[in-house]
C-alpha positions in Angstrom: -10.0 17.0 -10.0 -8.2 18.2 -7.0 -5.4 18.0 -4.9 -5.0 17.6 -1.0 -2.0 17.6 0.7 -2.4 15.9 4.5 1.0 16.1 7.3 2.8 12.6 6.9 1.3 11.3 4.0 1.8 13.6 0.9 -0.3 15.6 -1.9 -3.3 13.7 -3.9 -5.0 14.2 -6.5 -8.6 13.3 -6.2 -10.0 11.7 -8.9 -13.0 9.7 -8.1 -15.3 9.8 -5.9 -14.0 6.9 -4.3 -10.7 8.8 -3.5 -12.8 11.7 -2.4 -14.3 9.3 -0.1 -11.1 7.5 1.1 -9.1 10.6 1.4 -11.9 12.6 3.9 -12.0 9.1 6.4 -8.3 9.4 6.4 -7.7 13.1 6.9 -10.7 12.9 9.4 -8.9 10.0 11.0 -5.4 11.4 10.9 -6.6 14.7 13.2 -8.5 13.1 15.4 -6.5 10.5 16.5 -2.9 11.0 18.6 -1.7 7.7 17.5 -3.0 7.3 13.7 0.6 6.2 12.7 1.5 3.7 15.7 -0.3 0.1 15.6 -2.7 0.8 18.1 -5.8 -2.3 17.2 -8.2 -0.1 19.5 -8.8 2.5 17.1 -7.1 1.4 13.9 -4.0 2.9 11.9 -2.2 4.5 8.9 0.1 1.8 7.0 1.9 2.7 3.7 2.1 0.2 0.9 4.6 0.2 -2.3 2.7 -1.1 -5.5 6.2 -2.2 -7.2 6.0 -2.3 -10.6 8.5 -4.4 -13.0 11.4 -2.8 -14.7 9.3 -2.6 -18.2 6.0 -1.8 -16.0 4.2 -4.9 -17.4 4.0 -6.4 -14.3 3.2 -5.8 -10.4 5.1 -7.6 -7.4 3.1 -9.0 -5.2 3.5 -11.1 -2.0 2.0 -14.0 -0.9 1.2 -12.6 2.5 2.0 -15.0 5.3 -0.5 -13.9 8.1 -2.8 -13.1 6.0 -2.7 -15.8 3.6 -3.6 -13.8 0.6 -1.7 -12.3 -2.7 -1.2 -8.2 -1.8 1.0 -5.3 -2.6 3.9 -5.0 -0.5 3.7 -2.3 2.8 3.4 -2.2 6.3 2.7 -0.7 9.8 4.3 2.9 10.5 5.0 1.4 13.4 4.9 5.2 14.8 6.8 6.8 12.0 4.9 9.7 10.5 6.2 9.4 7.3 4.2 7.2 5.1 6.3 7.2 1.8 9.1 6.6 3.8 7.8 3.5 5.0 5.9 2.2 2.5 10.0 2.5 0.1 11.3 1.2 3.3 8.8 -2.3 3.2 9.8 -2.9 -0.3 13.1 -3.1 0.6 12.3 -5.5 3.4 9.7 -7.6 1.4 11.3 -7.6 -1.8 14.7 -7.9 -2.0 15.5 -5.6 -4.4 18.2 -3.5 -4.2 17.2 -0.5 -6.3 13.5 1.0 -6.3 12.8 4.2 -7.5 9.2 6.4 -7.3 7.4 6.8 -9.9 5.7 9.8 -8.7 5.7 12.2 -5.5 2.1 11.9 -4.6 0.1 9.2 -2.6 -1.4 7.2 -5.8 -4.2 5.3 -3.8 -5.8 5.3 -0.2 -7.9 2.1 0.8 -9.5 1.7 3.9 -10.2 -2.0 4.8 -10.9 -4.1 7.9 -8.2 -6.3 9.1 -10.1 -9.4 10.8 -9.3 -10.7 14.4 -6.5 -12.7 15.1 -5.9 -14.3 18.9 -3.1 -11.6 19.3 -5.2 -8.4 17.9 -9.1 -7.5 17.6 -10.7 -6.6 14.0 -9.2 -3.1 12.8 -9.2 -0.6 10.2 -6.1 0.1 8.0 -6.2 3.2 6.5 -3.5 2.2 3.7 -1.7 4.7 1.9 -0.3 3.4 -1.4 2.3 4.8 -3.5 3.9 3.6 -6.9 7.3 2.7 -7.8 9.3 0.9 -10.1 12.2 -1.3 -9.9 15.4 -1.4 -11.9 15.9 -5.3 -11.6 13.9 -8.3 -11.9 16.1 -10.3 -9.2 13.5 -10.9 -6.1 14.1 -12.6 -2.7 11.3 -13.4 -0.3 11.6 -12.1 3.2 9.8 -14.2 6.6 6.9 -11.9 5.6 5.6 -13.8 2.8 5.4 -17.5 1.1 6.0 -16.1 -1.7 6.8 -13.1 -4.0 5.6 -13.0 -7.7 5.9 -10.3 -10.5 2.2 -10.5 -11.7 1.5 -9.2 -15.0 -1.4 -6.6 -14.9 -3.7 -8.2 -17.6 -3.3 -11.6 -15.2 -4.4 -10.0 -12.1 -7.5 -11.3 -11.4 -5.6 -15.0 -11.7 -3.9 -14.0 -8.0 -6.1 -12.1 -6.4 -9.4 -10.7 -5.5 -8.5 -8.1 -3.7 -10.4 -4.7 -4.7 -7.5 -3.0 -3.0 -5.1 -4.4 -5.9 -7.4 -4.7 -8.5 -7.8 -0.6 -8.7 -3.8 -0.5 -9.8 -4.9 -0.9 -13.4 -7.7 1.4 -13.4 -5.7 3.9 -11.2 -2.3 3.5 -14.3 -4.9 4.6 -17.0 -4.7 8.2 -14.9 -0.8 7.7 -15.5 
């Protein structure tokens, strides 16, 4: 196991070969390209998600995302910000509603890279999300424009939501916790 540490994104500790794998496409990514943390669709970009976990850590939120019309963590663009766990805290306030969130650790705890299909306003892209876990101190939720809905999911009750692989790791990645 190692650790890597990139400008913007934080220190992680490589586990898999999966994050070995993630972690090089970003860092490749991320000094190569001038505008990695802006939402340029041309050549992809660097968003930071916020896997919110209840205040007894049973349980995930998720949102019910409204453009994308599927159950995911909560995050966002950087929107040019170069300061991914600032954003990713900052979406969970936005998304969530809650009014106290606190991390659960100091280092990126997941990067996926996935394609984000077409829409009529954007072409197919790549999001190279960054991921980060935190916790919350209250149950009480309130669902932003964002989303159709926002659900504490427990973790053994995933797969009941979702599909996503890009959710689905949270339970393997918590045994590492």
């Amino acid at each position: 196991m190692s650790v890597m540490s990139l400008s913007g994104v934080g220190c992680y500790k490589l586990r898999t070969a999966r994050d070995r794998d993630m972690w090089r496409r970003l860092r490749v990514f991320c000094e190569s390209e001038p505008q990695a943390f802006s939402r340029n669709p041309e050549t992809g970009h660097v968003t930071g998600s916020a896997f919110v976990m209840s205040p007894d850590r049973t349980s995930v939120l998720l949102t019910h995302h409204r453009k994308l019309d599927r159950w995911l963590q909560l995050g966002g663009h950087c929107d040019g910000i170069a300061d991914v766990p600032f954003v990713a805290l900052k979406e969970a306030y936005e998304e969530s509603g809650l009014s106290r969130i606190k991390p659960l650790s100091g280092q990126v705890f997941d990067v996926d890279i996935h394609e984000i299909r077409q829409t009529a306003k954007d072409r197919a892209h790549l999001h190279y999300d960054v991921r980060y876990l935190f916790q919350a101190e209250a149950w009480e939720i309130a669902v932003s424009g964002e989303s159709y809905a926002l659900a504490w999911v427990p973790l053994d009750r995933l797969e009941e939501v979702t599909e996503s692989p890009g959710v689905l790791v949270l339970r393997e990645k918590l045994s590492c916790y």
